[in-house]
C-alpha positions in Angstrom: -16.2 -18.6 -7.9 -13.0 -16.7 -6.4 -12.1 -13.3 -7.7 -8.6 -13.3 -9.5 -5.7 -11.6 -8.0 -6.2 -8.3 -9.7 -9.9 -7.7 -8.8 -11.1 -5.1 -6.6 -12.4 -6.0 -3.3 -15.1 -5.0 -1.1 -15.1 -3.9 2.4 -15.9 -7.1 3.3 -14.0 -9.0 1.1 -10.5 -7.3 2.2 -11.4 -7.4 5.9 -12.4 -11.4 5.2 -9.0 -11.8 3.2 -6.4 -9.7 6.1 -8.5 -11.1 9.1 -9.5 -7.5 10.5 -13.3 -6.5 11.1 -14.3 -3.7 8.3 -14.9 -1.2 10.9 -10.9 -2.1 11.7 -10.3 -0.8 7.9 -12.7 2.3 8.6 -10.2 3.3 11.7 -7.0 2.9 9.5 -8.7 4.7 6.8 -8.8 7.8 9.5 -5.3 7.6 11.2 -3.4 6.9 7.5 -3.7 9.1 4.9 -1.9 6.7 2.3 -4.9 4.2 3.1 -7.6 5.4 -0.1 -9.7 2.9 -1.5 -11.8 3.8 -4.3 -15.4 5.3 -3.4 -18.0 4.8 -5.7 -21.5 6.5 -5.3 -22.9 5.8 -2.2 -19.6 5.6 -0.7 -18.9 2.2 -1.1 -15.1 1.0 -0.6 -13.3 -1.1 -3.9 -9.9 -1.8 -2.4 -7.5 -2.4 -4.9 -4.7 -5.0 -4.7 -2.0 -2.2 -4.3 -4.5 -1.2 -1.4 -4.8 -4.6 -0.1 -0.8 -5.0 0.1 -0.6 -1.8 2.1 -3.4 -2.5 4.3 -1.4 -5.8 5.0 1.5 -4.3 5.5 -0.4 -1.7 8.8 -1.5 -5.2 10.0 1.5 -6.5 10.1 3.2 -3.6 11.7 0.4 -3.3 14.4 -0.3 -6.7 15.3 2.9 -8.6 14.2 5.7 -6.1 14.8 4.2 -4.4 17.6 4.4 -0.9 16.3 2.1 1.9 17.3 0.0 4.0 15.2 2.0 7.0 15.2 4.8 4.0 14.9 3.7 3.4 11.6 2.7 6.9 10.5 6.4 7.9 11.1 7.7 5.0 9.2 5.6 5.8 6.2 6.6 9.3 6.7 10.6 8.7 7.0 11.0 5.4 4.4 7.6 5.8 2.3 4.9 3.0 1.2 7.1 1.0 -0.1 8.3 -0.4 3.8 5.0 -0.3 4.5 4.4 -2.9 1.9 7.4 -4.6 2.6 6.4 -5.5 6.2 3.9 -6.9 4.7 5.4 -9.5 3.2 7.4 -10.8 5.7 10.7 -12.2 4.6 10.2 -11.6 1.0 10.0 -7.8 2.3 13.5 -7.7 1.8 13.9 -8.8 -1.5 10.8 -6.3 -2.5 12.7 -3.5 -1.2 15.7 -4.9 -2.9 14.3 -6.1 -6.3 16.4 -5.5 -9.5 15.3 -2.6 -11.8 13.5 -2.4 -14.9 14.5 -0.6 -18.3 12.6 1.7 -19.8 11.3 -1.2 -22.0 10.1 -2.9 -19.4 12.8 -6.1 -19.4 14.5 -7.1 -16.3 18.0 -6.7 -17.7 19.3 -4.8 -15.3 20.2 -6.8 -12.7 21.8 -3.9 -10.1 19.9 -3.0 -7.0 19.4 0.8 -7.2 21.7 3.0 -5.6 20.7 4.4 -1.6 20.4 8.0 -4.0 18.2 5.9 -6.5 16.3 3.7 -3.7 15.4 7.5 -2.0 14.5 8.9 -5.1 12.2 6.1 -6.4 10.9 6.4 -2.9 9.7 10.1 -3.1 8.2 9.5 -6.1 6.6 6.6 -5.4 4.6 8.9 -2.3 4.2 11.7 -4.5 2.6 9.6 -7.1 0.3 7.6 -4.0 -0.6 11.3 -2.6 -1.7 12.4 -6.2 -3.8 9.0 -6.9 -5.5 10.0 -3.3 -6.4 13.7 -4.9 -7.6 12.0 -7.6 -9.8 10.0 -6.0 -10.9 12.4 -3.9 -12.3 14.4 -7.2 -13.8 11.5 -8.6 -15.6 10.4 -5.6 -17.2 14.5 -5.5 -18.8 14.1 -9.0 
């Protein structure tokens, strides 16, 4: 039986489903700090599916777009996750980067791209947010 989309993965499972050996994983795990699976006693990896669409979107940088490490730390640095991801997907990177916002309510009404102010902002917080989820873990994998 195949796990759903929103399952956690193992080690095995997400090298298996991005074509990469697990030790590949390990190494990213080392050179990018915004690679943090959750670690569970033992320190066992559960990659999540926001952890799965970043690891795919290293891969694709290193092996598709022909970008070196440092390549892609920089990247992450100067646009955030968010490109990360978007290389990731491709084509449809594009339209991830440019997707229409959400209300507060959570409805699609508003059909504007954000602004290049909003886009940065959204951006920042977005690696803020990542950085404190990887302190978090962190703490929880201690206790």
């Amino acid at each position: 039986m195949a796990k759903g989309p929103n399952a956690f993965r193992t080690i095995s499972e997400a090298a298996e489903e991005l074509g990469v050996p697990q030790h590949v994983l390990r190494f990213w795990e080392t050179k990018f700090s915004f690679i943090r699976p959750m670690k569970r006693a033992g320190g066992r990896r559960f990659y999540r599916p926001q952890d799965i669409a970043v690891l795919n979107g290293v891969r694709a940088l290193l092996h598709a777009d022909g970008y070196t490490i440092k390549g892609v730390q920089k990247l992450h640095r100067e646009q955030g996750v968010a490109h990360v991801i978007a290389a990731g997907l491709g084509q449809n990177g594009a339209a991830f980067l440019e997707s229409p916002m959400v209300d507060d309510f959570g409805d699609s009404t508003v059909s504007a791209a954000p602004s290049p102010e909003q886009r940065r902002r959204l951006v920042e917080a977005l690696d803020d947010l990542t950085s404190i989820k990887a302190r978090l873990d962190g703490l929880l994998t201690r206790s």
